[in-house]
C-alpha beads as a LAMMPS data file, in Angstrom:
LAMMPS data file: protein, C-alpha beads

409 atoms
408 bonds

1 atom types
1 bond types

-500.0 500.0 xlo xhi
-500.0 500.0 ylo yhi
-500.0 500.0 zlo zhi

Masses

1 110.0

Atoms # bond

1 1 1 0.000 0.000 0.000
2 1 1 1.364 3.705 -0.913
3 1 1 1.808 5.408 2.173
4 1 1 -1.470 7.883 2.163
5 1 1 -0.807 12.001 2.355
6 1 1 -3.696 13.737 4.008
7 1 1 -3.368 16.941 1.629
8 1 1 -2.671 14.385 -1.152
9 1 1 -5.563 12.728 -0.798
10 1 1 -7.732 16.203 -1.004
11 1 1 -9.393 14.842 -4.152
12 1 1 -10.873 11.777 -1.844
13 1 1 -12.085 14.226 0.682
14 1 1 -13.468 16.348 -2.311
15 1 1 -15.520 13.416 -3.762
16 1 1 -16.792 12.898 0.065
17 1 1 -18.206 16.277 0.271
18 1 1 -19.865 15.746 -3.205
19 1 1 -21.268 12.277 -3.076
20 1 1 -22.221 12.666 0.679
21 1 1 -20.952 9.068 1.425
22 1 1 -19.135 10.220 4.363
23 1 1 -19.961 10.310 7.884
24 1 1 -20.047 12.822 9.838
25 1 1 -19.141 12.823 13.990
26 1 1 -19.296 15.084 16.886
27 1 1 -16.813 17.452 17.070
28 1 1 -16.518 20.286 19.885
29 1 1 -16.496 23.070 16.278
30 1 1 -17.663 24.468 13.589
31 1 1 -18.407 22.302 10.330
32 1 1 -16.578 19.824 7.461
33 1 1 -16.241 22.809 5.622
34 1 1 -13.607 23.863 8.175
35 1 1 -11.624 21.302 6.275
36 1 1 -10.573 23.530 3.602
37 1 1 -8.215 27.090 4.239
38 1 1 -8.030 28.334 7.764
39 1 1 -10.909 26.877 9.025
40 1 1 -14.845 28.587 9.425
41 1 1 -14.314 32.427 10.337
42 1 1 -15.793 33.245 13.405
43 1 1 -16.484 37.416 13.117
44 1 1 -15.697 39.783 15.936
45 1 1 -18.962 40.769 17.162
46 1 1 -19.792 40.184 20.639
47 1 1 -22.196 41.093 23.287
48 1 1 -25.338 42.953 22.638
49 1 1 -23.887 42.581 18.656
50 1 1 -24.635 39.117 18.961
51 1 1 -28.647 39.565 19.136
52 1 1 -28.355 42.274 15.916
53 1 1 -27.393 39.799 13.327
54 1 1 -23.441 40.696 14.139
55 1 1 -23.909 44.409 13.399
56 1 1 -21.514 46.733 14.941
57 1 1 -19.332 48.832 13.031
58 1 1 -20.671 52.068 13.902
59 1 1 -22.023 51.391 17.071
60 1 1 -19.681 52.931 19.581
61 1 1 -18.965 51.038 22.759
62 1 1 -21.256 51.954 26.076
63 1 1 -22.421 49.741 28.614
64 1 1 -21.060 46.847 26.438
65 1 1 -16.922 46.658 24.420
66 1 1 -17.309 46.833 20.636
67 1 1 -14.817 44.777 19.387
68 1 1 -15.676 44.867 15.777
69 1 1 -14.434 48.301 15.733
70 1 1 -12.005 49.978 17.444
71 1 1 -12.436 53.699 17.228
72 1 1 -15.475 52.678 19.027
73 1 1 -13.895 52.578 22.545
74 1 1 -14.177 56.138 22.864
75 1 1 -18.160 55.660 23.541
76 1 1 -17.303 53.327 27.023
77 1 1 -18.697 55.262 29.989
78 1 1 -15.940 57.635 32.069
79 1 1 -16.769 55.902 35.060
80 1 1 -16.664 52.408 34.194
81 1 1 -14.388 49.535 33.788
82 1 1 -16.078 46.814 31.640
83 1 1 -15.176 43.004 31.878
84 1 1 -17.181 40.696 29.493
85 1 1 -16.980 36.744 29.074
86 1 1 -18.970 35.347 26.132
87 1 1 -19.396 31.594 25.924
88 1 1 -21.260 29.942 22.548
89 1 1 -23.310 26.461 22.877
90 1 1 -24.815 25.232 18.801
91 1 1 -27.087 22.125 17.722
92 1 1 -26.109 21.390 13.880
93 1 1 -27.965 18.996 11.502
94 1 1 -25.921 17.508 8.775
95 1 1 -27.674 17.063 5.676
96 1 1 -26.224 15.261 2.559
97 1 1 -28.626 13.656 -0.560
98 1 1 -28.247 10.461 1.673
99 1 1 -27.218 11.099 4.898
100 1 1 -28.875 13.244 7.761
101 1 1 -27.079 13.661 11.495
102 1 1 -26.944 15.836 14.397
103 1 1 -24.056 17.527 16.601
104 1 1 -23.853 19.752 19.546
105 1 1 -20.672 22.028 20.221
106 1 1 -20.211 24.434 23.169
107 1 1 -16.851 26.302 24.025
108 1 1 -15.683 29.718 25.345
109 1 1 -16.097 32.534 23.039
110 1 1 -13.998 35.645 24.953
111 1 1 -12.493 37.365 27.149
112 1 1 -12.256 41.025 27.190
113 1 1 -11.868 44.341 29.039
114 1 1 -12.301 48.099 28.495
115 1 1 -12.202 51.321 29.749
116 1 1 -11.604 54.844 29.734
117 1 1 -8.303 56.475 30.239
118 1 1 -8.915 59.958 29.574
119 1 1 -11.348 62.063 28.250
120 1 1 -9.803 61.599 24.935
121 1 1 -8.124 57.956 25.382
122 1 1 -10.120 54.368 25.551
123 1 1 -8.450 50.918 25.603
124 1 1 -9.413 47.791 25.560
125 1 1 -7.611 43.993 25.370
126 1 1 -8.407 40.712 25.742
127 1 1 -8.597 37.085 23.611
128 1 1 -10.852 36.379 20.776
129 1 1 -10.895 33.258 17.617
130 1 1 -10.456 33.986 14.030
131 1 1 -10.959 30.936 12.853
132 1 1 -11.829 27.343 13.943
133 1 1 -11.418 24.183 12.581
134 1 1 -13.481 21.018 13.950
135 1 1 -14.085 17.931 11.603
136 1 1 -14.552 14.281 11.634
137 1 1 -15.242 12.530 8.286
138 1 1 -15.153 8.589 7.110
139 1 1 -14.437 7.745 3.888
140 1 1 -14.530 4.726 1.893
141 1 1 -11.886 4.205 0.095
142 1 1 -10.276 0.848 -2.715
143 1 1 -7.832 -1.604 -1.820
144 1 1 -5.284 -1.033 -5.000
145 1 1 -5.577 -4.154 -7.243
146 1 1 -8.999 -4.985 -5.829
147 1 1 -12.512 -4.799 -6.000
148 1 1 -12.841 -3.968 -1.978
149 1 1 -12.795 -1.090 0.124
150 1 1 -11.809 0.019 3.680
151 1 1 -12.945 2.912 6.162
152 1 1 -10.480 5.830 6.378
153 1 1 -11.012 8.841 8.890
154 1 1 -10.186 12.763 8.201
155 1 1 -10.356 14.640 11.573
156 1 1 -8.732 18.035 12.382
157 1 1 -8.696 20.651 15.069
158 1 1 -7.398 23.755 15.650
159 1 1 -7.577 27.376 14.475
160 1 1 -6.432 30.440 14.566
161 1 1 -6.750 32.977 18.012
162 1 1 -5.963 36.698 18.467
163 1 1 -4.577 38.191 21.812
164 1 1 -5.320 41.677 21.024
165 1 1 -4.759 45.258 22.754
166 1 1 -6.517 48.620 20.968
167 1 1 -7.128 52.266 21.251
168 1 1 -9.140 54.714 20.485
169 1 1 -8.276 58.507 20.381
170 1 1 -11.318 61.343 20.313
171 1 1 -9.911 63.819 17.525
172 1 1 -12.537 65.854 17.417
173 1 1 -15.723 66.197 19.528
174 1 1 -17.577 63.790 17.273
175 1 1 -14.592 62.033 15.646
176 1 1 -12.797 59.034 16.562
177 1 1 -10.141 57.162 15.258
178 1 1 -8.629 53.574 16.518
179 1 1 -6.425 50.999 16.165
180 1 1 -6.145 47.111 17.859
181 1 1 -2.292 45.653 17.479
182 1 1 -3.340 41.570 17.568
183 1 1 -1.040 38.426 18.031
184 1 1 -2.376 35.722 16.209
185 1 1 -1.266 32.047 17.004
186 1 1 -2.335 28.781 16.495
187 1 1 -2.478 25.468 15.267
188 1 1 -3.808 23.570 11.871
189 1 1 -4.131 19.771 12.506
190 1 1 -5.150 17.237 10.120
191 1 1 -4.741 13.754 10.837
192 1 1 -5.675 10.912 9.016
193 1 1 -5.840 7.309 10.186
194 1 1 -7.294 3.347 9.430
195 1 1 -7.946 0.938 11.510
196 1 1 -7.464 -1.686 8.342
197 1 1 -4.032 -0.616 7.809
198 1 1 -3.505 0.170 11.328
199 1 1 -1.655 3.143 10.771
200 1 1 -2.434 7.412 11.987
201 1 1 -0.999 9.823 10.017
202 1 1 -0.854 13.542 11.743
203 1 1 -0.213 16.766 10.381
204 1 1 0.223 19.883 12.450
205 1 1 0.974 23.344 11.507
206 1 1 1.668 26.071 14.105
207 1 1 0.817 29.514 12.178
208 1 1 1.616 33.182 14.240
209 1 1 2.329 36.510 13.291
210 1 1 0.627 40.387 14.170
211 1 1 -1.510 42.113 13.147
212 1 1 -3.752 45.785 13.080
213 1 1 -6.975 46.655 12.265
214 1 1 -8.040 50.255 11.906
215 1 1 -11.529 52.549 12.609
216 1 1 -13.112 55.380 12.380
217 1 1 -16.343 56.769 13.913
218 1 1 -18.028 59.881 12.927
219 1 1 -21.439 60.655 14.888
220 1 1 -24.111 63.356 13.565
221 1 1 -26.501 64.963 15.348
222 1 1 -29.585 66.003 13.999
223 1 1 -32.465 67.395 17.024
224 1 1 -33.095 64.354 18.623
225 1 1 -31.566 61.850 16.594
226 1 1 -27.538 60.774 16.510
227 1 1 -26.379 59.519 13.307
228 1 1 -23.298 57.345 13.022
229 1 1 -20.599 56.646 10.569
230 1 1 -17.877 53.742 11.204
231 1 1 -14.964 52.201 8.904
232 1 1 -12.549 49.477 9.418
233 1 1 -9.695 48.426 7.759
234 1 1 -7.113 45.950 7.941
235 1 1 -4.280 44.926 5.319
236 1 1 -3.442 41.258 4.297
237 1 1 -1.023 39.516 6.347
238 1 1 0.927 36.181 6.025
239 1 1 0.781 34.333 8.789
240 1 1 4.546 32.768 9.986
241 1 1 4.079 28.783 9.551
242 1 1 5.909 25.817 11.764
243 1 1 5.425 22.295 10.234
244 1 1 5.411 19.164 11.660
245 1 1 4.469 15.704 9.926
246 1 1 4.999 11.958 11.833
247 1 1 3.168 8.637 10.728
248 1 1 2.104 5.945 13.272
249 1 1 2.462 2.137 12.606
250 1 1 2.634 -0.836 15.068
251 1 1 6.572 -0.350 14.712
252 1 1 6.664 3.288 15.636
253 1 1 6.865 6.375 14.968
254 1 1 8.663 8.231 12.375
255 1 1 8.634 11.715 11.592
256 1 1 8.544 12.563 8.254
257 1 1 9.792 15.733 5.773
258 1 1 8.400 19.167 7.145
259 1 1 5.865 20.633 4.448
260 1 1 5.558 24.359 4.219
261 1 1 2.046 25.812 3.858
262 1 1 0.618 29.260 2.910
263 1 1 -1.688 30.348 5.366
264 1 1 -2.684 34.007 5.213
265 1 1 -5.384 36.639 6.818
266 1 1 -6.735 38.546 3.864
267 1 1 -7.403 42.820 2.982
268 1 1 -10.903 43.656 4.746
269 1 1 -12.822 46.592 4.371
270 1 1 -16.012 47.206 6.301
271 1 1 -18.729 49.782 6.948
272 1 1 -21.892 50.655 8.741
273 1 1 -24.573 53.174 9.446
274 1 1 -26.177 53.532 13.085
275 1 1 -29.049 55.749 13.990
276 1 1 -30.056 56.187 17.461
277 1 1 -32.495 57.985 19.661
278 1 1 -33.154 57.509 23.031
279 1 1 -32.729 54.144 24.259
280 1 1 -33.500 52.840 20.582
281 1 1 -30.887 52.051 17.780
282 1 1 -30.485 50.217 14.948
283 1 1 -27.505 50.154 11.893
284 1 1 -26.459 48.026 8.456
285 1 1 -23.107 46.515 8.296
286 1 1 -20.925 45.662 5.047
287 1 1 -17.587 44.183 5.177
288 1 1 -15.314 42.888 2.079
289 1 1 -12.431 40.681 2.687
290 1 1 -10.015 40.041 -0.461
291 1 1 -9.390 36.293 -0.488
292 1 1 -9.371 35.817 -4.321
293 1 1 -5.713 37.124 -3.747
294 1 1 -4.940 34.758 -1.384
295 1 1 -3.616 30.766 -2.684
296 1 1 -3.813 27.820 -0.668
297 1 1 -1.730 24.837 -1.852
298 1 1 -4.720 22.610 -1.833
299 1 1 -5.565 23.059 -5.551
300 1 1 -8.629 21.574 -5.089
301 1 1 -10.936 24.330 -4.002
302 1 1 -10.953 28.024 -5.064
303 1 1 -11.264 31.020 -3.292
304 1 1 -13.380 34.306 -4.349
305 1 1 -13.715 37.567 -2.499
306 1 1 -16.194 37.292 0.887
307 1 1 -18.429 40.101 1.766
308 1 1 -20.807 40.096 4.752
309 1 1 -24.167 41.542 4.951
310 1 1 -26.469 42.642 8.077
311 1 1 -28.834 44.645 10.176
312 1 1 -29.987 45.010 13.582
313 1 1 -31.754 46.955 16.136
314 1 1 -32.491 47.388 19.399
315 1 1 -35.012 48.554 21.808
316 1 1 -36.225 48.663 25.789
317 1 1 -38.808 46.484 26.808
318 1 1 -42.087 49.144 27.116
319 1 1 -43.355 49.355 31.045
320 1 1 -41.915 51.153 34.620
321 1 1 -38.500 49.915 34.080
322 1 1 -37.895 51.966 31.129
323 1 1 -35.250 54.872 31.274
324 1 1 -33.677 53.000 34.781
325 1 1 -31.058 50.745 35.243
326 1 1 -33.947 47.661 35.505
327 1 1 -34.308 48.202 31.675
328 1 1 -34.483 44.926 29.509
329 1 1 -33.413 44.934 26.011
330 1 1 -35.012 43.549 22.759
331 1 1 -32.725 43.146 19.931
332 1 1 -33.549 41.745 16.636
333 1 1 -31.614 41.159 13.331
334 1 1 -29.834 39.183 10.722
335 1 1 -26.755 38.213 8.694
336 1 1 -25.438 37.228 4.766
337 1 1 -22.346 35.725 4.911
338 1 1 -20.888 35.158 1.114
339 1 1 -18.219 32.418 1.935
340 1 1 -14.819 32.352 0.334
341 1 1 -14.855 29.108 -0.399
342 1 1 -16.210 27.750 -3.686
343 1 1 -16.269 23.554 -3.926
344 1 1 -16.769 21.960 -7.472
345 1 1 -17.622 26.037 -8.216
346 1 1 -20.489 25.816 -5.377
347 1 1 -20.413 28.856 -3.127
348 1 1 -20.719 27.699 0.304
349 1 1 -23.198 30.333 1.615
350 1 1 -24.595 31.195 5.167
351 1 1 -27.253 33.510 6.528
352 1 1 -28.300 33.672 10.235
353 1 1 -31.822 35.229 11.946
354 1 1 -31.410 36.544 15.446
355 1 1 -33.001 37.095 18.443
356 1 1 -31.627 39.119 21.755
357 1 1 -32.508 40.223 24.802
358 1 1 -30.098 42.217 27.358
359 1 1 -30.933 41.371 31.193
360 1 1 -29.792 43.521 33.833
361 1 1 -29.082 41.638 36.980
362 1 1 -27.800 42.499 41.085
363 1 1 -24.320 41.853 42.282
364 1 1 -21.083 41.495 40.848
365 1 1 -22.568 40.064 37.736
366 1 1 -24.453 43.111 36.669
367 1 1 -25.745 41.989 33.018
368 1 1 -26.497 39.279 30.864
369 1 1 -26.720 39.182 27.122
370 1 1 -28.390 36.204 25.379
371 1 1 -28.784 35.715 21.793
372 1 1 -30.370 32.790 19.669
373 1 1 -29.368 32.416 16.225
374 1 1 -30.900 30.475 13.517
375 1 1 -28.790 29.699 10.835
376 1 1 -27.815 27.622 7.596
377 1 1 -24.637 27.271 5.888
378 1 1 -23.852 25.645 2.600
379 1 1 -25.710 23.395 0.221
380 1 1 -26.923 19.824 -0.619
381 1 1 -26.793 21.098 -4.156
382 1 1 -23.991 18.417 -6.423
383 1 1 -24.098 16.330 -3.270
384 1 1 -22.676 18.881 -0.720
385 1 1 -22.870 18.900 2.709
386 1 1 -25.793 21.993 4.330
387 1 1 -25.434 22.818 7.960
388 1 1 -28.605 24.071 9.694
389 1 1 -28.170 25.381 13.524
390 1 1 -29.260 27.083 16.542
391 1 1 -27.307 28.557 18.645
392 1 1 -27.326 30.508 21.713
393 1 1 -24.654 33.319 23.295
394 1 1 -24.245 34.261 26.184
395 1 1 -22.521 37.337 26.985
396 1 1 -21.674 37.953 30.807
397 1 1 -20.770 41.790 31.974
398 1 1 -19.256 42.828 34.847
399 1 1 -19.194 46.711 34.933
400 1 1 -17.380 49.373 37.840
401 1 1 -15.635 51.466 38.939
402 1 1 -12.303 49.029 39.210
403 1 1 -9.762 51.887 38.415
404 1 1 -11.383 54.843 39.814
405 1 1 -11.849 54.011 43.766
406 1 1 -8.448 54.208 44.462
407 1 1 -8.245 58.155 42.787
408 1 1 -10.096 59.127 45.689
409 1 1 -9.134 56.827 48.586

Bonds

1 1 1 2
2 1 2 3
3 1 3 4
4 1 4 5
5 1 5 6
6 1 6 7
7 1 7 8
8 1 8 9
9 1 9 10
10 1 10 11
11 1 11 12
12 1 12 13
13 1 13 14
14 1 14 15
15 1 15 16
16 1 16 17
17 1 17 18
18 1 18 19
19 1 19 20
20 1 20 21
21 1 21 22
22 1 22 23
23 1 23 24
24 1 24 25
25 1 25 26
26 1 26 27
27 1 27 28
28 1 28 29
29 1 29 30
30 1 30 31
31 1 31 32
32 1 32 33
33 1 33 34
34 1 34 35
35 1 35 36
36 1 36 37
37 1 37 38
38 1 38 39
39 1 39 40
40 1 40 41
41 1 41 42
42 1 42 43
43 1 43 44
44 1 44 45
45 1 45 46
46 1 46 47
47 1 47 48
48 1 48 49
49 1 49 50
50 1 50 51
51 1 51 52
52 1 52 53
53 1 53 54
54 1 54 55
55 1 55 56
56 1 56 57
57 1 57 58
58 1 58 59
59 1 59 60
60 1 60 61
61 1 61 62
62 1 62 63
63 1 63 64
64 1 64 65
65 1 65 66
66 1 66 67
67 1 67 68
68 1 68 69
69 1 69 70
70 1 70 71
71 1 71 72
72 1 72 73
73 1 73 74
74 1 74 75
75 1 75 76
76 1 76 77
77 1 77 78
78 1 78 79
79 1 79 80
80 1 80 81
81 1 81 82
82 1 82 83
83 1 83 84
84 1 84 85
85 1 85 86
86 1 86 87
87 1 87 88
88 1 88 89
89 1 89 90
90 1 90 91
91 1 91 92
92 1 92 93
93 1 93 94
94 1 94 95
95 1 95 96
96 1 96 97
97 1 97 98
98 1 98 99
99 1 99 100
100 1 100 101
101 1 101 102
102 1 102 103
103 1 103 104
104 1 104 105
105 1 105 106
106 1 106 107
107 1 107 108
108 1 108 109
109 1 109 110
110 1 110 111
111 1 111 112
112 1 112 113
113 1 113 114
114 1 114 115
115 1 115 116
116 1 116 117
117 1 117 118
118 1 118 119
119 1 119 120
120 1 120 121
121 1 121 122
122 1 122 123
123 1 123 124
124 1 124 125
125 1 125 126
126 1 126 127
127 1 127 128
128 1 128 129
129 1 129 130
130 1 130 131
131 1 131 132
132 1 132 133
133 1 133 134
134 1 134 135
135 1 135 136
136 1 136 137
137 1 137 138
138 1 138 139
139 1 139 140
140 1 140 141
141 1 141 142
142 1 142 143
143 1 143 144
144 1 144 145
145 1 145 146
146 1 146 147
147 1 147 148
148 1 148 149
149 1 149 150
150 1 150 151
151 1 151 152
152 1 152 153
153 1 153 154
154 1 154 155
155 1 155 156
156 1 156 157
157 1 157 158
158 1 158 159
159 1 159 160
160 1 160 161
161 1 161 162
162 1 162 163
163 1 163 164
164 1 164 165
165 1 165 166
166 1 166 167
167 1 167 168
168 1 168 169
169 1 169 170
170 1 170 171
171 1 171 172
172 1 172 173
173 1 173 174
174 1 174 175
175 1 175 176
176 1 176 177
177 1 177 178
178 1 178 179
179 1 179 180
180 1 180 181
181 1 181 182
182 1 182 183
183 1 183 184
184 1 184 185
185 1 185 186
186 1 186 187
187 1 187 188
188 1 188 189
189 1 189 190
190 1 190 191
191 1 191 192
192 1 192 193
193 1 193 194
194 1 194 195
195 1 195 196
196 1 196 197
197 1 197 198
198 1 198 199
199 1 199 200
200 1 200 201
201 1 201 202
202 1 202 203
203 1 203 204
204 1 204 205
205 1 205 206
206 1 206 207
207 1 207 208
208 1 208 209
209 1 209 210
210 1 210 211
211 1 211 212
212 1 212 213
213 1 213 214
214 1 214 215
215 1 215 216
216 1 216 217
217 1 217 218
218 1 218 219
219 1 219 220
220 1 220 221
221 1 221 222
222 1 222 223
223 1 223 224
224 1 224 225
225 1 225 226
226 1 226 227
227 1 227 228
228 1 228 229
229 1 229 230
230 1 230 231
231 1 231 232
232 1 232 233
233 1 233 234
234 1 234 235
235 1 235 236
236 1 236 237
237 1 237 238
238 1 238 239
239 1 239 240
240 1 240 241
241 1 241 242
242 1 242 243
243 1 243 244
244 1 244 245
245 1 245 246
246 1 246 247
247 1 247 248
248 1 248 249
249 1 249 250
250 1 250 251
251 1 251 252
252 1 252 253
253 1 253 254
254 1 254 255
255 1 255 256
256 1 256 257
257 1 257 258
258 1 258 259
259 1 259 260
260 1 260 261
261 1 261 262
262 1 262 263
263 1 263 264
264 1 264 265
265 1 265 266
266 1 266 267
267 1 267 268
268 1 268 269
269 1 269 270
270 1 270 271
271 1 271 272
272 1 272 273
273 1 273 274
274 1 274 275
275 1 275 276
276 1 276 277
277 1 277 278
278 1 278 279
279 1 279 280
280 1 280 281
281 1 281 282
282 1 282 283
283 1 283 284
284 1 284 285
285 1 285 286
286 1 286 287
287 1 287 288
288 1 288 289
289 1 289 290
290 1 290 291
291 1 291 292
292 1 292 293
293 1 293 294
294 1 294 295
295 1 295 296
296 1 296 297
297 1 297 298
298 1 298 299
299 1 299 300
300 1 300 301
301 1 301 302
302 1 302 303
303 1 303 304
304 1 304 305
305 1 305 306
306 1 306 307
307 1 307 308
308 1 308 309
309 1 309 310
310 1 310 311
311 1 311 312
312 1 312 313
313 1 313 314
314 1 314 315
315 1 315 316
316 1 316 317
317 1 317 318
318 1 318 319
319 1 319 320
320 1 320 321
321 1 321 322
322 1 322 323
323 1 323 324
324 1 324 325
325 1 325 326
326 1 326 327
327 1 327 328
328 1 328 329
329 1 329 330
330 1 330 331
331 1 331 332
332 1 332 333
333 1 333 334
334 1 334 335
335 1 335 336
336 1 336 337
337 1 337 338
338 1 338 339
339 1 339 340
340 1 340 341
341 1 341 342
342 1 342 343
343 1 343 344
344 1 344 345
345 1 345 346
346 1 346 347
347 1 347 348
348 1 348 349
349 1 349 350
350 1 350 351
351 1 351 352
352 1 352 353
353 1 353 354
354 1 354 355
355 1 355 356
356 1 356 357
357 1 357 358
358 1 358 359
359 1 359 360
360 1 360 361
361 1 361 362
362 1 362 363
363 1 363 364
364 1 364 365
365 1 365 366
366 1 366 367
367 1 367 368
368 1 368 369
369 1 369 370
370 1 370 371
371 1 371 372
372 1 372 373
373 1 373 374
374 1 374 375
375 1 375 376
376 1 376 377
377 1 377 378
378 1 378 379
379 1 379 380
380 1 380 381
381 1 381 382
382 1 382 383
383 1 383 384
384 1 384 385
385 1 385 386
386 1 386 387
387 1 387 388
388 1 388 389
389 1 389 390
390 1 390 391
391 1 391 392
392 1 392 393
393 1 393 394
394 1 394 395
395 1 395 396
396 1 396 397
397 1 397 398
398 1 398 399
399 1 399 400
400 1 400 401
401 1 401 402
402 1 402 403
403 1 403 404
404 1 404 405
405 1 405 406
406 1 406 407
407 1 407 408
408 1 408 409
């Protein structure tokens, strides 16, 4: 038997996703799409975001860190210091032209922190995925020379995280500019193993390298009304790459030639409108990200540039709590995600509805956000594999006056 090559056996894996002959286990991430690239992006919106179909980028930070943008940390409260953990739980169904299962993933989301420095100066830092990469795939595959067939598995893991820091500066009264400086790190494993042959083959690649994103937030105001304006930016990078390749047999181990992989974060471009008034606001998001530039050495997928589309608002629950720190939060919205991935020259698609709700709570936990998503992505189209899901977020905030006490001990 030739000794198998996970990327060289791509065109297997290919046919798998086509013909929908594989099976598909429970993996703590994403999809089997996460096979290909990188991995499934996972967006930077967070918190209240979350229940507004991701939208953010000209929302400036206030009770709640914006992440998505950075120039909007000048809109965190003077008198606060905000900590937020976000965890993520998901039910998938799997659905092929023969094949139909189920899988439930839950896992941390974030960690993050911000507050005011200044009147002019905001910061916040903290830990956030890119990417993620969860699969677990049999395949049948021929004995050479005969008419039989044994079971082969594709798994991998990994991703790619950011440890990030960020800024924003007030220019003007109404103008705001910022920047986040990010480390990203991680690891790309594919393994590949039979049971027939008795043999695992494992492939890991340990990808770092840093990185800045840029924004810009300009805010209007027209009687009663505030109108917003944010940008982001951030430039293609090539991520640093660390190979290591060993094979498994009931002799040993043996580690085999290092590979070298391109793995890189691509040009993205991004705006969105806000209005607001009162406790109500709502805003439209677009963001472009320039993978048709960017080659994988897996030949046998193509990439095409990604944009994202969505909306969401928000509103207080009508009644006596209204206007006092009891409020509750609605928050409606939704999301078109144009994937960069094309399969067999199918474009592997998602869109997401969601629903919010903000909670305010006593104690040192003082809020909690919770949003449901409902959401599909790809296609059973030539045989592909479509993912349908729910999933819920939960965003906890702990808010005070951490750095400010001590001013006036």
């Amino acid at each position: 038997m030739i000794m198998p090559r996970l990327l060289k056996n791509s065109a297997l894996i290919l046919s798998l996703l086509l013909s929908g002959a594989g099976t598909l286990l429970a993996q703590s991430t994403s999809s089997p799409y996460s096979i290909f690239g990188i991995g499934i992006l996972e967006g930077n919106s967070i918190g209240p975001s979350k229940g507004m179909g991701g939208t953010g980028i000209a929302f400036l930070s206030d009770m709640s860190v914006n992440s998505m943008n950075p120039a909007s940390y000048s809109g965190i409260d003077s008198l606060l210091t905000i900590f937020e953990v976000g965890i993520f739980g998901k039910y998938s169904s799997f659905t092929t032209l023969q094949d139909k299962q189920s899988d439930v993933n839950a896992n941390l989301k974030y960690v993050l922190m911000g507050f005011r420095v200044n009147p002019r100066l905001a910061t916040s830092f903290g830990f956030m995925p890119v990417s993620s990469i969860g699969y677990n795939i049999n395949a049948k595959a021929p004995i050479e020379g005969t008419n039989q067939q044994y079971i082969e598995t594709y798994s991998g893991t990994g991703g790619v995280n950011q440890i990030y820091g960020g800024a924003s500066f007030k220019i003007l009264k109404n103008l705001s500019l910022g920047v986040n400086a990010a480390y990203l790190f991680g690891n790309i494993t594919r393994m590949e193993s039979s049971a027939a042959f008795d043999y695992s083959y494992k492939d890991v690649t340990y990808v770092a390298n840093f990185d800045f994103n840029y924004g810009l937030n300009y805010q209007l105001k027209i009687k009663k009304w505030k109108y917003n304006l944010g940008i982001i930016y951030s430039r293609s990078k090539d991520l640093r790459t660390k190979n290591t390749t060993t094979i498994t047999t009931p002799t040993g181990t043996q580690t085999l030639k290092e590979y070298t992989y391109d793995y890189s974060i691509p040009q993205n471009l991004g705006a969105g409108i806000a209005v607001s008034k009162g406790f109500f606001r709502a805003g439209i998001d677009f963001e472009r990200s320039d993978w048709q530039n960017i080659e994988f050495t897996n030949v046998y997928f193509q990439t095409r540039n990604s944009n994202r589309y969505s909306f969401g608002a928000e509103f207080p629950l009508p009644g006596d709590r209204k206007g006092t720190g009891k409020m509750i939060f609605l928050r409606f919205g939704g999301e078109y995600r144009q994937s960069y991935l094309l399969v067999d020259n199918v474009a592997i698609d998602g869109g997401t509805l969601t629903l919010g709700t903000g909670l305010p709570l006593k104690g040192t936990l003082n809020a909690i956000n919770v949003a449901l998503e409902f959401g599909k992505i790809g296609t059973t189209k030539r045989g592909l594999i479509r993912e349908d899901y729910i999933g819920i977020h939960l965003d906890m905030s702990l808010r005070d006056l951490w750095f400010r006490k001590r001013m006036y001990d």
